[in-house]
C-alpha positions in Angstrom: 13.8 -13.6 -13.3 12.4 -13.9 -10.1 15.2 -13.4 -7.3 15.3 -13.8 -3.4 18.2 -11.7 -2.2 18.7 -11.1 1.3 18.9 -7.1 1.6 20.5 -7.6 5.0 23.7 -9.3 3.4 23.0 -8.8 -0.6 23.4 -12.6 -0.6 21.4 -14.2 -3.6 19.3 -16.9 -2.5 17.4 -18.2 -5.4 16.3 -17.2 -8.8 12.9 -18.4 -10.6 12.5 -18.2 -14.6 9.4 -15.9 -15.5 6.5 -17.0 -17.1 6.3 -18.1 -20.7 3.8 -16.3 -22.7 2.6 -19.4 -23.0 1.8 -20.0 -19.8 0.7 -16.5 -19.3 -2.3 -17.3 -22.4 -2.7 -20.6 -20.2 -3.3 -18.4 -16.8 -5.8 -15.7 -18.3 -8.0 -19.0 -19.6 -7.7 -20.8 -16.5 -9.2 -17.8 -14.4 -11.9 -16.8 -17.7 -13.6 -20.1 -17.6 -13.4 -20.7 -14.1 -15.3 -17.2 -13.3 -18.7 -18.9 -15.1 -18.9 -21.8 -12.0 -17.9 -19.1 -9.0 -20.1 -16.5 -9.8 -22.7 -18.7 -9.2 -21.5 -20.3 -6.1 -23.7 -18.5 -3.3 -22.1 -15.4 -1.5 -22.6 -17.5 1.7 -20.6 -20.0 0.2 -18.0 -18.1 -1.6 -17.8 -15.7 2.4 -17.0 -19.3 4.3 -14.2 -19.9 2.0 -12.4 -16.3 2.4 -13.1 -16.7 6.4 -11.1 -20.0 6.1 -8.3 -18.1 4.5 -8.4 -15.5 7.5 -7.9 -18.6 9.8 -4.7 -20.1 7.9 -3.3 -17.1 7.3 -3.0 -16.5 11.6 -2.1 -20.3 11.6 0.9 -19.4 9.5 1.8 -15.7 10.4 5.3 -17.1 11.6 5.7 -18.9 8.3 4.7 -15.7 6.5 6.6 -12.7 8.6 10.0 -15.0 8.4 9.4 -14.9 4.3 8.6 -11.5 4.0 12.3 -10.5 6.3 14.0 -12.6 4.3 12.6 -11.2 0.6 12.4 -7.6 1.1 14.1 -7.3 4.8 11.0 -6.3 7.0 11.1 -6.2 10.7 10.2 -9.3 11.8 7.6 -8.2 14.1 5.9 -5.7 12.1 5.4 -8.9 9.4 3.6 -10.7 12.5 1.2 -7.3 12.3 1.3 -7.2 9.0 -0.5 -10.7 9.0 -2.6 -8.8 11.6 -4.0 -7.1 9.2 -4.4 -9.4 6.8 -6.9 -11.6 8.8 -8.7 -8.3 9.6 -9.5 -8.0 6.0 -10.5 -11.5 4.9 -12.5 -11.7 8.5 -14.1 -8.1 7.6 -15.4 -9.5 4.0 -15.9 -13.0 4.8 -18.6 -11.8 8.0 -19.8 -8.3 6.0 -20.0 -9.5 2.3 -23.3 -11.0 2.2 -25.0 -8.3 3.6 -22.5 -5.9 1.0 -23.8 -7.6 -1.8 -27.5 -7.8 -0.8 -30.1 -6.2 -3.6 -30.6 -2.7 -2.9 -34.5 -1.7 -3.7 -35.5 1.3 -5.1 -38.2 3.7 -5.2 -38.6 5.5 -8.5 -40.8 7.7 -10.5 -43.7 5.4 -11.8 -42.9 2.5 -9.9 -40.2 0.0 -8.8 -36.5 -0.5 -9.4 -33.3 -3.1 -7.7 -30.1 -2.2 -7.7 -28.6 -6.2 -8.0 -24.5 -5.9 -6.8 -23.2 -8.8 -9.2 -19.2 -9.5 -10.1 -17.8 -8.7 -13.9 -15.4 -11.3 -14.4 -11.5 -12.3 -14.2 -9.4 -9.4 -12.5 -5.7 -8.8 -12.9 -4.0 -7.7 -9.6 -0.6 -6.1 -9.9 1.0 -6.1 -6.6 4.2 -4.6 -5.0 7.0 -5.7 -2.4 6.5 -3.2 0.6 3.9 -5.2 1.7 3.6 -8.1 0.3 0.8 -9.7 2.0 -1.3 -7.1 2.9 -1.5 -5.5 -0.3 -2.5 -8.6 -2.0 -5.5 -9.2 0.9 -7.2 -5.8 -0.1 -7.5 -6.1 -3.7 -8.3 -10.3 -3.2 -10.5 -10.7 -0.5 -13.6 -8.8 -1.5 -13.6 -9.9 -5.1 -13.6 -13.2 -4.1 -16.4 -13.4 -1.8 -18.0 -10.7 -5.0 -17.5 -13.9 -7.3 -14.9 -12.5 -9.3 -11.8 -14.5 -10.1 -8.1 -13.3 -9.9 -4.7 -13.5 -12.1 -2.1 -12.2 -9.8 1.4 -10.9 -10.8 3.7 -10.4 -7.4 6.3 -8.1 -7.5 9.9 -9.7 -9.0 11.2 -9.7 -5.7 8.6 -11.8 -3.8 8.2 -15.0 -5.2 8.4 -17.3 -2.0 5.5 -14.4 -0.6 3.4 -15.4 -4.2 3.6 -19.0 -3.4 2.8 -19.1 -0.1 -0.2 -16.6 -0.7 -1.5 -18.9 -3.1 -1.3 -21.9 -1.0 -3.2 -20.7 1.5 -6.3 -19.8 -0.6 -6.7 -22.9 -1.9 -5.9 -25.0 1.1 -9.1 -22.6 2.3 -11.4 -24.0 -0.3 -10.9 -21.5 -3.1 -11.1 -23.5 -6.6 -7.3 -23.9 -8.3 -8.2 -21.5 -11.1 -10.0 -19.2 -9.4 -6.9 -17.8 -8.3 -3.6 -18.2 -10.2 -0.7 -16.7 -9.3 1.8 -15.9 -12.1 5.6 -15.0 -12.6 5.2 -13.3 -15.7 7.2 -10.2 -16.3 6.4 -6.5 -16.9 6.8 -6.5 -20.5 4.2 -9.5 -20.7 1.5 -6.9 -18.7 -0.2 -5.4 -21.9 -0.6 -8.4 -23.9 -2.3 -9.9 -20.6 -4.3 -6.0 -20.6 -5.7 -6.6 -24.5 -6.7 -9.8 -23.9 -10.6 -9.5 -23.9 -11.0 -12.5 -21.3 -9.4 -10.0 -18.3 -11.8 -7.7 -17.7 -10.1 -5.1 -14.9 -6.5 -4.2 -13.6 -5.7 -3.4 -9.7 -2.3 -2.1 -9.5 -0.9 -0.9 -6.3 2.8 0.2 -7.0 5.1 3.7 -8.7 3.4 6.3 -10.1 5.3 5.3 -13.5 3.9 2.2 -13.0 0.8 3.3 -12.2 1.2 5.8 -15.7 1.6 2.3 -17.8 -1.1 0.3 -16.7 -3.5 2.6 -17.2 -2.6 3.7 -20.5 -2.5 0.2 -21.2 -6.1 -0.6 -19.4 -7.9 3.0 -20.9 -6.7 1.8 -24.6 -8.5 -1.4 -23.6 -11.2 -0.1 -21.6 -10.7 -2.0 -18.5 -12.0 -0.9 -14.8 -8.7 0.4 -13.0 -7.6 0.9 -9.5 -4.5 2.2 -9.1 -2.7 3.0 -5.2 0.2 4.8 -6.3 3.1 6.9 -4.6 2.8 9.5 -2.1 4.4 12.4 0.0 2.1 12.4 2.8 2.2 15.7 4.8 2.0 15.9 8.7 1.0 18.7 10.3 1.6 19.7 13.7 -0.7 22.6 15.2 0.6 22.5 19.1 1.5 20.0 21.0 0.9 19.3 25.2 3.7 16.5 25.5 6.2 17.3 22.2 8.6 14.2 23.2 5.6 11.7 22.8 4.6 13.6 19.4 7.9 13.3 18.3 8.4 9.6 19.2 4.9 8.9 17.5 5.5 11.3 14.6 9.1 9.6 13.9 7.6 5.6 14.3 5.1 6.3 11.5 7.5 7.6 9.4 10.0 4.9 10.2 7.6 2.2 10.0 8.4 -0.5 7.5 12.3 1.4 6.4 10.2 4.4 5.5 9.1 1.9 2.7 5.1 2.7 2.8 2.9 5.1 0.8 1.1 6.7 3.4 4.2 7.5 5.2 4.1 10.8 6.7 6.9 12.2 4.6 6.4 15.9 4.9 6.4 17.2 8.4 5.4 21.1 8.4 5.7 22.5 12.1 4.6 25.7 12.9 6.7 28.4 13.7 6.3 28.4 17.8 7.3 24.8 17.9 9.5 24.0 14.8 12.9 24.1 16.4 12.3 22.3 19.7 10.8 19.7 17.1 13.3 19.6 14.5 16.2 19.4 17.6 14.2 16.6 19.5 13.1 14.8 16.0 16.7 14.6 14.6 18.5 13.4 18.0 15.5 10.8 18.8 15.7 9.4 15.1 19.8 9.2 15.9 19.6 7.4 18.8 16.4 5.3 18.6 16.7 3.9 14.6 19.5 2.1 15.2 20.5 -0.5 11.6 20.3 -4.2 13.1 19.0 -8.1 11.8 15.8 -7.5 10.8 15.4 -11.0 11.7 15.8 -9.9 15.4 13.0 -8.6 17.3 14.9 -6.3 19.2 16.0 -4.4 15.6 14.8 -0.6 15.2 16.1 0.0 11.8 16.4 -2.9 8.8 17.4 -2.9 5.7 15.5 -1.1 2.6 14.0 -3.7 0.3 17.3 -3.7 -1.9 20.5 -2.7 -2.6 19.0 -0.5 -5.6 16.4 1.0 -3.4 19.1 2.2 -0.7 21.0 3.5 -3.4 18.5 5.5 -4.9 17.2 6.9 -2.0 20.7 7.6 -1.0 21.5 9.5 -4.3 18.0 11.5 -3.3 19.6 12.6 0.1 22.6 13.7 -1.6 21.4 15.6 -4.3 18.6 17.1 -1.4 22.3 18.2 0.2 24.0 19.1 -2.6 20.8 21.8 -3.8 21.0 23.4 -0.4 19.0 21.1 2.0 19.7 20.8 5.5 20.9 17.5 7.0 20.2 16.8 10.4 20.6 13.5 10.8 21.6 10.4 9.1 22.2 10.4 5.2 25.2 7.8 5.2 24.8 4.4 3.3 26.0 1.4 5.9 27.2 -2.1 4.0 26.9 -4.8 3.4 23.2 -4.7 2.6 20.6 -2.2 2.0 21.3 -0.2 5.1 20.8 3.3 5.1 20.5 5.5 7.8 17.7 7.2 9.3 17.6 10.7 8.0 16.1 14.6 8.9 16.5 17.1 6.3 15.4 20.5 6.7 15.6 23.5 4.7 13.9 21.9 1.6 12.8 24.5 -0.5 10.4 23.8 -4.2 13.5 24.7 -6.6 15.2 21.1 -4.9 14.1 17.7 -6.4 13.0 16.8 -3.0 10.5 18.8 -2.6 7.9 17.2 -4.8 9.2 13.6 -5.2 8.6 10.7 -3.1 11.6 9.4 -1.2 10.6 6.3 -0.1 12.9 5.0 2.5 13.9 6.4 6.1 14.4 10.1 5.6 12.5 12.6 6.8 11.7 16.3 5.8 10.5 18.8 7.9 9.0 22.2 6.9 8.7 25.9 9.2 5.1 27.2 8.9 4.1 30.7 10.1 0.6 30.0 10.6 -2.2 27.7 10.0 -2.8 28.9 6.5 0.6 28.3 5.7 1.0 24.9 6.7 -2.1 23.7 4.9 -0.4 25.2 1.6 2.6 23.7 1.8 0.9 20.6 2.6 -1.2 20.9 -0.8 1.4 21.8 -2.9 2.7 18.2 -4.0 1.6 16.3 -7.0 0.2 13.6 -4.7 -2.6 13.0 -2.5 -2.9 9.8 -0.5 -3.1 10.5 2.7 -2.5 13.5 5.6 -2.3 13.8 9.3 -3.1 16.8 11.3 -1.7 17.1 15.3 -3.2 19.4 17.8 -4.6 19.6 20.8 -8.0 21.4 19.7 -10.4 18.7 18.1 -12.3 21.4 16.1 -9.2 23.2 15.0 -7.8 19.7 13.7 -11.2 19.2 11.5 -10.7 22.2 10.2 -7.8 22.1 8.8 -7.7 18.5 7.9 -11.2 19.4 6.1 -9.1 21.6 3.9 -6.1 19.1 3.0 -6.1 17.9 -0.5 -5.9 14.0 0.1 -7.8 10.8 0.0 -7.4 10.0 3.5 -6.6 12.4 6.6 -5.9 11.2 9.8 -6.4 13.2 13.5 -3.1 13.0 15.9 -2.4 9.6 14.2 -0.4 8.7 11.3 -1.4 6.8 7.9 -2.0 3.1 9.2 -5.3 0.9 7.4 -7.9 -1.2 8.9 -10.5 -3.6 7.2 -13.5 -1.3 7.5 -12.0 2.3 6.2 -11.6 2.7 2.7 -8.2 3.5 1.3 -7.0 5.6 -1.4 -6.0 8.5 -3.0 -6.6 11.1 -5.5 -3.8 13.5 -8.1 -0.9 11.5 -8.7 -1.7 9.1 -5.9 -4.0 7.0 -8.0 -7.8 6.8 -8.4 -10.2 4.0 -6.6 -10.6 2.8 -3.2 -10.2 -0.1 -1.4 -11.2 -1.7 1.7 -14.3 -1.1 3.8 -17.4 -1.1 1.7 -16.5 0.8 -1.1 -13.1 -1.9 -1.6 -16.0 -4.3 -2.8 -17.6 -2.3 -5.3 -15.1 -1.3 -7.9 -15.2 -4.7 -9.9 -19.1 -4.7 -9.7 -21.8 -4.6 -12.0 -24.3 -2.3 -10.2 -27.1 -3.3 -12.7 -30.8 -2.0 -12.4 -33.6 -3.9 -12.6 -36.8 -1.6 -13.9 -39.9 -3.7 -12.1 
């Protein structure tokens, strides 16, 4: 089933029955046949349309934010910026795809060549509930204005997100079954992966998750892009006002319940300044993050996107505890709901679970560094690599050592965040592909080279 539950309360609000396979076969050769007409739509054509979308989706940011606090418990004001974001990417593709996709001429050995940027057919998105607009927006909007056409599977928890998602792209102009949303269920995923009619598989979602689909898509050979979990380090070198770096540092990580991927989950503080920063981190995130409605503005801390996510990242905390960790702050569950607080652990070492796993909710680790070298080797040694942040007061020192960071994305005294025109994406366990700014457009695309 599909459920709304309020994680504020726990309250059950409505259920929806999955997909039958049936209709599953149906959606597949709905988006197969409808690819042949938009392909050949002009880009100018197909770019108006996802411009449209960028419009309606502001119109109805209000509509949106108050869906997404209800599903999965989001601040109500950070879904407002979420929707931000959202019409940043459909305006960035909509006003930048035609010249993305223009022919790209060649000069080769003996004469002549084009490289033609052309779409491959229907996609499959898999999306997840942390952000459940946004997420949808990176994979959609550039393969739409690329010509390809979409079968998207929401998370379980977001159907009244998947609905409203899918009415506003084809209130925008964009064809019925060129983009179909779907309630089918996991288990239905590699049926819908061997069926030769889909063609490639976005996945943004768990790193198990992440493990099925491709397995799935590589036994098929189907283009893959997977965003998947991540343990983002932080690093901070010095600092000239440490109250504002804490307030920033502890925002990012607090952002969204502690609920996104390039969270800065890891902070690693050298030795100078690590316990002024653990002392000021740990009473800040006390007296600031503060559990409250996430459906009022003023709220610091909501719920985590369900009673099972609390719970698990509670049992994380107390098994961080139990192996010798540290707690600082926080680390009790609060009821009803999906309230848990916001945590500081230190004194994490690599023999404790937490040291390598993702704990995605509002808990915070913070390492002791001697030196520079020190800090960058803690912050590589983690399965993942999404993103990184590096704070210092030294621009050249910063490079430097975020140069060295193993990690698709590193950020200079700012934390994780996305914007239209910088791609996004990671590399070990963290996934493989990119998306957003130019190279978002060119993962489903048939780069094919015309010989003049």
């Amino acid at each position: 089933m599909y459920t709304v539950t309020n994680p504020a309360t726990g309250e059950l609000i409505e259920e929806t029955a999955n997909s039958t396979d049936e209709e599953v076969r149906a959606a597949i050769d709905r988006v197969h046949r409808a690819y042949k007409e938009w392909r050949r739509r002009p880009v100018t054509e197909r770019a108006k349309i996802v411009l449209r979308a960028a419009e309606l989706f502001a119109e109805r940011a209000d509509e949106l934010a108050g869906i997404m606090t209800l599903e999965m418990g989001k601040r109500i004001n950070e879904g407002r910026g979420e929707i931000g974001i959202v019409v940043d990417i459909f305006n960035y593709y909509g006003t930048n795809g035609p010249d993305l996709l223009a022919d790209e001429p060649l000069t080769i050995k003996g004469g002549e060549a084009v490289i033609t940027k052309e779409p491959i057919g229907a996609l499959l998105g898999v999306m997840p509930w942390n952000f459940p607009c946004y997420q949808v927006a990176r994979f959609v909007a550039p393969n739409l204005v690329l010509g390809n056409t979409i079968l998207l599977k929401h998370a379980s928890i977001c159907p009244r997100s998947a609905a409203a998602i899918e009415r506003i792209l084809h209130d925008a102009g964009v064809p019925e079954d060129v983009y179909v949303n779907t309630f089918a269920a996991s288990r239905q995923i590699p049926a819908v992966l061997a069926d030769p009619r889909i063609v490639g598989v976005s996945l943004t979602g768990s790193e198990q998750a992440g493990i099925s689909v491709a397995a799935e898509a590589g036994k098929n050979l189907k283009r893959t892009v997977l965003e998947l979990g991540g343990s983002d380090p932080l690093i901070v070198l010095d600092s000239a006002d440490l109250d504002q770096t804490v307030r920033q540092t502890a925002t990012a990580r607090m952002r969204n319940c502690g609920q996104s991927c390039n969270a800065p989950k890891r902070m690693i503080v050298l030795d100078d300044l690590y316990e002024d920063f653990v002392e000021k981190l740990s009473k800040h995130v006390a007296d600031y993050f503060v559990a409250g409605d996430p459906a009022d503005p003023t709220t610091t801390l909501p719920p985590l996107a369900s009673i099972a996510a609390a719970d698990e990242v509670h049992g994380q905390v107390e098994t961080a505890v139990q192996q010798g960790a540290t707690l600082r702050a926080g680390g009790n569950r609060i009821g009803p709901g999906a309230y848990l607080e916001a945590t500081v652990l230190t004194d994490v070492t690599p023999d404790m679970n937490a040291y390598y796993e993702e704990i995605f909710g509002p808990v915070v680790l913070v390492f002791r560094a001697r030196d520079e070298q020190e800090a960058i080797a803690i912050a590589n040694d983690s399965p993942f690599g999404l993103g990184a942040s590096v704070w210092g007061t030294d621009p050249q020192r910063n490079r430097r050592v975020a140069e060295q960071l193993e990690a698709g994305m590193v950020y200079l005294n700012r934390a994780g965040g996305s914007q239209a025109d910088l791609p996004f994406g990671g590399i070990k366990r963290s996934g493989m592909g990119r998306e957003l700014g130019a190279a978002g457009i060119e993962e489903f695309m048939n780069k094919k080279s015309i010989r003049l």
